[in-house]
N, C-alpha and C positions, 0 to 999 in steps of 0.2 A: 529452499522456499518454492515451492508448489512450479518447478519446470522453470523459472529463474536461479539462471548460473552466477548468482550473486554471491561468494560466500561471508560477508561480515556487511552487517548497514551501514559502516562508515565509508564503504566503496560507495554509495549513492551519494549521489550531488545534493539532493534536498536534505540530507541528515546530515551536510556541515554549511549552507549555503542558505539564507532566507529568498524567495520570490527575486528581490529588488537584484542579489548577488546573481542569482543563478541569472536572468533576463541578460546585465553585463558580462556575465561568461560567454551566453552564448550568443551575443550582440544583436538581441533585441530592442524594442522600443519599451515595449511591457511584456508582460508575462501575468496569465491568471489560470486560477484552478478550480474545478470542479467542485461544489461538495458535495460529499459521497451521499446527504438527502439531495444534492440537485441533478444529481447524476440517477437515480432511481426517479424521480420527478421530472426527466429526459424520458423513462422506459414507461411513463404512463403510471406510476405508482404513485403513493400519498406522500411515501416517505422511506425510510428502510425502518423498518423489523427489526430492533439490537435482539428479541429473545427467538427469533425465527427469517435472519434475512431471505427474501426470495432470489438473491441471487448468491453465486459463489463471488462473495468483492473481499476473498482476502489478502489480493495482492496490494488492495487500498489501504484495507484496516487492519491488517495482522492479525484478524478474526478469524481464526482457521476451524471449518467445522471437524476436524477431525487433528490429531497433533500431528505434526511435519515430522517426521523422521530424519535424521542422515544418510546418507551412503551409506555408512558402513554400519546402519541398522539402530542405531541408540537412538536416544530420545536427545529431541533440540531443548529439552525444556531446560530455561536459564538462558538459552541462545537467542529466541526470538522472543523479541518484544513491540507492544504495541507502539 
């Protein structure tokens, strides 16, 4: 994934962990996130673009403007998902 050494989503905390879990993992009080319209609504914009984003946010949405490849050249497709 685009320069993340991540190889499989279930290594990320948020894909087996809700908000409430991940806060007590990492001993906080609360924990909140972004949304990817509040986060473009941060940069001055109306909202995000799904047919034209103005930014590269595929590390958020798994919206890749172009398909990820492997290392070893094949295609991810079946690998990454939204």
């Amino acid at each position: 994934f685009y320069g993340v050494d991540t190889p499989d989503r279930d290594k990320l905390i948020a894909a087996s962990m809700d908000t409430t879990a991940i806060a007590k993992h990492i001993g906080v009080d609360s924990l909140a996130f972004i949304s990817i319209d509040g986060l473009y609504r941060a940069l001055d914009e109306t909202g995000r673009d799904p047919n034209a984003p103005q930014y590269c946010d595929a590390c958020f949405t798994g919206d890749y403007p172009i398909e990820p490849r492997r290392s070893d050249g094949k295609s991810t497709k079946g690998i990454v998902s939204k």
